[in-house]
C-alpha positions as CSV (number, residue, x, y, z in Angstrom):
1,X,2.1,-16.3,26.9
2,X,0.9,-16.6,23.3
3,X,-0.9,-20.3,24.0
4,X,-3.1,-18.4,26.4
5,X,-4.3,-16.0,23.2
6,X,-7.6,-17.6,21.1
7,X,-7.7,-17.4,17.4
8,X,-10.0,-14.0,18.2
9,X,-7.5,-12.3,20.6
10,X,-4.6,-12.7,17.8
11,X,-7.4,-11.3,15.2
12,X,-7.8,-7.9,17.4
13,X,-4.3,-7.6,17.7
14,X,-3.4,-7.3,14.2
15,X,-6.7,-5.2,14.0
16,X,-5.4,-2.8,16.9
17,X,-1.4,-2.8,15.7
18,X,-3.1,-1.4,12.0
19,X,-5.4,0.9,14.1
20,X,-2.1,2.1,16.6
21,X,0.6,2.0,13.2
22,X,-2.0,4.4,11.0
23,X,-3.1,7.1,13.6
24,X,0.9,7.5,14.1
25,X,1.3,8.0,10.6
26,X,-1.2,10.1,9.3
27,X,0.3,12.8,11.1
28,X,2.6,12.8,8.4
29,X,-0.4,12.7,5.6
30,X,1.4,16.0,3.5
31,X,4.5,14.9,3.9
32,X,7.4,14.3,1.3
33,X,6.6,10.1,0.8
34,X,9.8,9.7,-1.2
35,X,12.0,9.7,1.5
36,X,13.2,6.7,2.4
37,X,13.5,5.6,6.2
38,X,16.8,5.1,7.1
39,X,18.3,2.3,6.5
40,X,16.0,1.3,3.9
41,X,16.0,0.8,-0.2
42,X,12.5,1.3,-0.2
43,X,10.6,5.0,-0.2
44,X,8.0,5.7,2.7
45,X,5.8,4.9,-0.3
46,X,6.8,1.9,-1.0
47,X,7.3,0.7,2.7
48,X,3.4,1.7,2.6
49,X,2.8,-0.6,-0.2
50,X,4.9,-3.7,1.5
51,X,2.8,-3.8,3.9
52,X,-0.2,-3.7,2.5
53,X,0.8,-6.5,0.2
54,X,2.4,-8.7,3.1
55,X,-0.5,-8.2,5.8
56,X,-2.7,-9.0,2.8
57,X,-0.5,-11.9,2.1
58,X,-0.8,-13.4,4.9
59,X,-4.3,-14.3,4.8
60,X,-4.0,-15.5,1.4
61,X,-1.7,-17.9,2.6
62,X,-3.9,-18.5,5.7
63,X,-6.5,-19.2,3.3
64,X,-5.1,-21.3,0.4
65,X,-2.8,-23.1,2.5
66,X,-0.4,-24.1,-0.2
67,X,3.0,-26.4,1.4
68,X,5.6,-25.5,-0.8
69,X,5.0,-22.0,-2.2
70,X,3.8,-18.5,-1.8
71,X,0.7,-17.4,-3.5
72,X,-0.1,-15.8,-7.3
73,X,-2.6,-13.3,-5.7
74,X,-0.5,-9.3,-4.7
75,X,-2.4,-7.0,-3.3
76,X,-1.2,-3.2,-3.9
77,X,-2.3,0.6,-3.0
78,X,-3.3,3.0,-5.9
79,X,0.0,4.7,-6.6
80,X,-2.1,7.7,-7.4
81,X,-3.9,7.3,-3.6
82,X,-3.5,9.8,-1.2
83,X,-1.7,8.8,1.5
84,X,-4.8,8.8,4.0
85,X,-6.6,6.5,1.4
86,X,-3.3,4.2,1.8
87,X,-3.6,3.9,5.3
88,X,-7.4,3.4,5.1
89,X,-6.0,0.4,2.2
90,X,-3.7,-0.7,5.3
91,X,-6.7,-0.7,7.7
92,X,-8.7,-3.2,5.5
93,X,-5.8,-5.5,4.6
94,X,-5.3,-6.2,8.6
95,X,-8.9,-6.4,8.8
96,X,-9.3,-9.7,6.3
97,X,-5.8,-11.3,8.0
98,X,-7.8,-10.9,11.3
99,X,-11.2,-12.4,9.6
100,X,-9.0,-14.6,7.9
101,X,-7.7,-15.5,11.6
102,X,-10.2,-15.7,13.4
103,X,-12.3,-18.7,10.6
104,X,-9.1,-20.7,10.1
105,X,-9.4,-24.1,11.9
106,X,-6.8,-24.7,14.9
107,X,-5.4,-27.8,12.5
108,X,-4.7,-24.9,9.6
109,X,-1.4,-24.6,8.2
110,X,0.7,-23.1,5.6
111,X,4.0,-22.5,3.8
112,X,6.0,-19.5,4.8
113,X,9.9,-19.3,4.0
114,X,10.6,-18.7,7.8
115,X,8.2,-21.7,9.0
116,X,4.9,-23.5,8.1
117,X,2.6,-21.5,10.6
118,X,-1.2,-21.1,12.1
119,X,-3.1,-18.6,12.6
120,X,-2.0,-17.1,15.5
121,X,1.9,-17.7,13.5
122,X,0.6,-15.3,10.4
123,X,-1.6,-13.3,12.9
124,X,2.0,-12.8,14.5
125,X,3.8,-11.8,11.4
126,X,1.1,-9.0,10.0
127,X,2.0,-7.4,14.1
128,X,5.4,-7.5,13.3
129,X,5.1,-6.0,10.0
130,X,3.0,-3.5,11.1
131,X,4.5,-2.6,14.2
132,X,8.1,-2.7,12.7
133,X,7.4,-0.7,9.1
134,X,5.3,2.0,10.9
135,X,8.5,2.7,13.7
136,X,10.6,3.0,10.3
137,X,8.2,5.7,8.7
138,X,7.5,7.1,12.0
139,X,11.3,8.0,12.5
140,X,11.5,9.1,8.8
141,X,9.0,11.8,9.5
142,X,10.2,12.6,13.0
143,X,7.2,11.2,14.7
144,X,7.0,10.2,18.1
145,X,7.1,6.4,18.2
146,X,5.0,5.5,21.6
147,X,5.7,2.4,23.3
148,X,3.3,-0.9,21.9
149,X,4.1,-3.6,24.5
150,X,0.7,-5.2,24.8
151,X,0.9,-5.3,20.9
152,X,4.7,-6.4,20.7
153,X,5.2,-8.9,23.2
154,X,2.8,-11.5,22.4
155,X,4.6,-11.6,18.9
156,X,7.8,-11.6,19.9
157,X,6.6,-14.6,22.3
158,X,5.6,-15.7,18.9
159,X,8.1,-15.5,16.6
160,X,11.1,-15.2,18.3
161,X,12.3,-18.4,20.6
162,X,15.5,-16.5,21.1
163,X,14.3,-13.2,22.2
164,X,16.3,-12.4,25.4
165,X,14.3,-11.6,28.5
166,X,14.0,-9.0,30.8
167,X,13.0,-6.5,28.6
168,X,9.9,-4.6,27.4
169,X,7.8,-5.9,24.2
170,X,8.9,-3.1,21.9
171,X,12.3,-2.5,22.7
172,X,12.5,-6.4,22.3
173,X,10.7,-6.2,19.1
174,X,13.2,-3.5,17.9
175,X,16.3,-5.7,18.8
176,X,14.8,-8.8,16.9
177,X,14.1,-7.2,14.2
178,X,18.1,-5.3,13.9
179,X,16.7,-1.9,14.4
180,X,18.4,-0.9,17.8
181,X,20.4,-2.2,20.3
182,X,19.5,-3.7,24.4
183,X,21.4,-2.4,26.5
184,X,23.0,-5.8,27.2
185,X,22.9,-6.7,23.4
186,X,24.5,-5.1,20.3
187,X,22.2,-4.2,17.5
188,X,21.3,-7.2,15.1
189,X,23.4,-6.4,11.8
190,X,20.9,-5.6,9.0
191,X,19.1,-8.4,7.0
192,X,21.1,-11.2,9.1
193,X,17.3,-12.0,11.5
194,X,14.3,-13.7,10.7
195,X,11.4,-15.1,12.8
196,X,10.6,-19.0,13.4
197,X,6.9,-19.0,12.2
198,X,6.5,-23.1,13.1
199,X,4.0,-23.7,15.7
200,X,5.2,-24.8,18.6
């Protein structure tokens, strides 16, 4: 259960789903990073770059705690980066979320459009990103996409009230998030899911 997770278990999460989501990807270091995943508007480039900015997000929020709004500071790669100095860029953004995480008081919270959240809540949300964005690049480059159940079920406990049972973290993950079926459950349609960040 996620109430049974301290404030330094969520932080090594997010630290091991960068750690898990890079190796995967820098397999694909010399590949074309203009394709786009399927599915997606955004190039494997700019998926990169997402993430980066949301993981890094998320402890800017964690740390400004503003109630109504999101905050003025974006965080970006070099455009002109190699992609291994990207990944390295996506390394240290989960890094300060999970210092970020780990200082924040229990009482801490702050705005997010899906729900106010803690630090376990944005803790959550930079797994879920990181997790969910690296199985997207992952199938754009035709890399095998292991199993992350330790990683994905604690934020699907999380995030996601309505996740059904009986299933493994990822695959459960996957379905939340509209990128495959159950097999007892249709795909999510595209864009039409979000996660509950309140606390709980």
């Amino acid at each position: 259960m996620p109430d049974a997770l301290s404030a330094t278990d969520w932080a090594a999460l997010v630290v091991e789903a960068a750690d898990v989501t890079t190796a995967v990807l820098e397999r694909a270091a010399e590949a074309d990073w203009s394709r786009r995943p399927d599915g997606s508007d955004w190039t494997a480039r700019a998926t990169l770059d997402h993430l980066a900015l949301g993981v890094l997000g998320y402890a800017g929020l964690l740390t400004a705690r503003p109630t109504d709004r999101y905050i003025t500071l974006f965080g970006s790669l070099d455009p002109a980066a190699p992609i291994p100095h990207c990944l390295e860029g996506l390394r240290i953004a989960a890094e300060l979320l999970a210092a970020t995480v780990r200082s924040a008081p229990p009482e801490t919270r702050a705005w997010h459009p899906w729900g106010h959240s803690d630090g376990p809540g944005f803790a959550a949300m930079g797994i879920v990103e990181l997790l969910v964005h690296g199985w997207d690049l992952a199938g754009a480059f035709h890399l095998d996409r292991p199993p992350v159940d330790r990683l994905a079920a604690p934020a699907v406990a999380r995030l996601f009230p309505e996740a059904p049972p009986g299933h493994g973290g990822t695959d459960t993950l996957l379905w939340c998030t509209g990128r495959t079926a159950l097999p007892d459950r249709p795909r999510r349609p595209a864009g039409e899911w979000r996660w509950d960040g309140r606390v709980r």
